[in-house]
C-alpha positions as CSV (number, residue, x, y, z in Angstrom):
1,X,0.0,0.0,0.0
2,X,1.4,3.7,-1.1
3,X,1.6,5.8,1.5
4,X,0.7,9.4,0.3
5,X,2.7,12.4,1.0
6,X,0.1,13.7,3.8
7,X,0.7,11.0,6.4
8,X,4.3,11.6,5.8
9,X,4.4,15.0,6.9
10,X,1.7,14.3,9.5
11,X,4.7,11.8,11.0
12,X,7.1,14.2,11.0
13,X,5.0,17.1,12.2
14,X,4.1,14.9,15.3
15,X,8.1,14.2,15.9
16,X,9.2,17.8,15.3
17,X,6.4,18.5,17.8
18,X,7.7,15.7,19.8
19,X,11.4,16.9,20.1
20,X,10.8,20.5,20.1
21,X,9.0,20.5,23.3
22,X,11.6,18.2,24.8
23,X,14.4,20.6,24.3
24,X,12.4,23.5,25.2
25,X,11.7,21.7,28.6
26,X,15.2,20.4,29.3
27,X,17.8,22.3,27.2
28,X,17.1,25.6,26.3
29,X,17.7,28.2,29.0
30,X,16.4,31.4,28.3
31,X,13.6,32.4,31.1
32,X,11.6,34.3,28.5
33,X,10.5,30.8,27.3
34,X,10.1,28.8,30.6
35,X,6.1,28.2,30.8
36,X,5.9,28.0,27.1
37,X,3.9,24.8,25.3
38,X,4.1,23.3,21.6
39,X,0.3,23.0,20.5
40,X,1.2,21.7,16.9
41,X,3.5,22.1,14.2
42,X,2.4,22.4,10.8
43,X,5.1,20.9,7.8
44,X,5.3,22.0,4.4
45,X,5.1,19.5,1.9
46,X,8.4,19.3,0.8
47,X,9.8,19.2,5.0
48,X,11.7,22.2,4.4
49,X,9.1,25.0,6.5
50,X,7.8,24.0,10.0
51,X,5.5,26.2,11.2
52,X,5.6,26.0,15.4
53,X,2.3,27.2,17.3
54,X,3.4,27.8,20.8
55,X,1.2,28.9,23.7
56,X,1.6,29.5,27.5
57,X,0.2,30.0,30.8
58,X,-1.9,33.7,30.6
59,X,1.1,35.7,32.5
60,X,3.4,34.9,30.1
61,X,4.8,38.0,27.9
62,X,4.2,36.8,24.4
63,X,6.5,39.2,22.5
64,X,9.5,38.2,24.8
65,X,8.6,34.5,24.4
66,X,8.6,34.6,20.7
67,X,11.9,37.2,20.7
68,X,13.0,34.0,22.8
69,X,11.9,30.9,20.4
70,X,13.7,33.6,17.6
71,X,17.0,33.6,19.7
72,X,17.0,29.8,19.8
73,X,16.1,29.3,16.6
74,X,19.3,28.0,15.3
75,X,20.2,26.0,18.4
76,X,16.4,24.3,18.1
77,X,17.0,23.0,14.2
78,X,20.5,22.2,14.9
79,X,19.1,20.0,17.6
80,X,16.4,18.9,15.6
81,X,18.5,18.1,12.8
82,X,20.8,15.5,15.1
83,X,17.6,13.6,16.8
84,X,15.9,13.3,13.9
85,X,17.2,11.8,10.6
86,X,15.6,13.8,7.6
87,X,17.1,15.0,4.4
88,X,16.7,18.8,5.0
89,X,16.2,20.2,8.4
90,X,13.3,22.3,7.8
91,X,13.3,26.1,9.0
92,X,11.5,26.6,12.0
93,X,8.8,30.0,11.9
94,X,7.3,30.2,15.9
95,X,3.5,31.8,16.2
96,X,1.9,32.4,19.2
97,X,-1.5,30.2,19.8
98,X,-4.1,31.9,20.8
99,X,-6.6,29.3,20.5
100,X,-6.3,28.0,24.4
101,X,-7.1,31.4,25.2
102,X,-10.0,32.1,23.2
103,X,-11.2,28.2,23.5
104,X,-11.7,29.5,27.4
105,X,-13.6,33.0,26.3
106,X,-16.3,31.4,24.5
107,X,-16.4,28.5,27.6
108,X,-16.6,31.7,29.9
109,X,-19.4,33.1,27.7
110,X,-21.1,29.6,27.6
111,X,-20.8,29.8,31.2
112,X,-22.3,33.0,31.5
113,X,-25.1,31.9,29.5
114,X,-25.8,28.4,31.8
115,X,-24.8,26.3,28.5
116,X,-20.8,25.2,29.7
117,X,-19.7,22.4,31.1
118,X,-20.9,21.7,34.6
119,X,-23.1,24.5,34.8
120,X,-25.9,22.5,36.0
121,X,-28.0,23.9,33.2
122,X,-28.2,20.6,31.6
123,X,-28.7,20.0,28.0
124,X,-29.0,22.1,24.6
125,X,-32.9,21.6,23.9
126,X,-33.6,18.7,22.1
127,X,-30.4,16.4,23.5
128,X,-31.8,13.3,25.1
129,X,-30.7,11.4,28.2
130,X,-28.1,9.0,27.1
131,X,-25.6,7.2,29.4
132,X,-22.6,4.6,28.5
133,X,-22.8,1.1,29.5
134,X,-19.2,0.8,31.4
135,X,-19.3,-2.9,30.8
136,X,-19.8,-2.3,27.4
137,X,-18.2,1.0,26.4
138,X,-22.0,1.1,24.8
139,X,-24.1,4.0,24.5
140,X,-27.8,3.3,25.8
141,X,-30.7,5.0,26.3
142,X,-31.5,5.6,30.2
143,X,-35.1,3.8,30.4
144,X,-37.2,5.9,32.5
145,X,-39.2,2.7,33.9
146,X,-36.0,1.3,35.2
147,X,-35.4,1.8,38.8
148,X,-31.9,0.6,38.7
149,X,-30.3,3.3,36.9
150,X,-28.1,1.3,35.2
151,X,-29.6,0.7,31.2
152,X,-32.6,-0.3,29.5
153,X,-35.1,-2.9,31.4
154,X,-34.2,-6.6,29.9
């Protein structure tokens, strides 16, 4: 079976991901980038470009972050380049993820509204009671003449 170009650079998105965060964590001193995640890594289709999205906790000073991830740039590819075997090291570009951040301002808004997550509200209209069989890993409807509570009646 041919594997197509997509999975290829999926593979080695998910190991520059992989290794990038690594050496962020453990080699890379700088304390403008301490606190700061990999979210994902996006590869051009000929592996020379990687696009890095980076996020971290809300205190951190994105600007000096990035000026950070700029600064260890060559350090990160040359790295890169020895832990994983690839023709061409691609060039690494760093962006700033904001999707965390606004991820959280529509849950807050959600929230707000008695529609998020353990708000007690319960459902959207229209959403019916449905529980998972733990046995199972089965969805099932939760049978309202049941007095068990655990599935339909057999």
């Amino acid at each position: 079976m041919a594997r197509t170009p997509f999975q290829r650079t999926a593979r080695v998105a998910s190991l520059l991901r992989q290794v990038i965060a690594e050496l962020l964590e453990r080699e890379v001193k700088d304390p403008r980038v301490r606190g700061v995640t990999v979210t994902d890594v996006d590869v051009t289709g000929d592996l020379r470009e990687a696009r890095v999205y980076v996020s971290g906790p809300p205190e951190l000073d994105r600007e000096a972050a990035l000026e950070g991830l700029s600064r260890a740039r060559g350090f990160l590819r040359r790295e890169v380049g020895n832990r994983i075997s690839l023709r061409v090291t691609p060039q690494l570009e760093f962006r700033y993820d904001a999707s965390l951040e606004y991820g959280a301002l529509i849950e807050g808004r959600l929230r707000e509204l008695g529609l998020g997550h353990g708000s007690g509200g319960g459902g959207a209209p229209g959403d019916d009671p449905v529980a998972v069989d733990a046995a199972e890993g089965d969805p099932v409807a939760d049978d309202p003449g049941d007095d068990e509570g655990d599935g339909p009646a057999t």
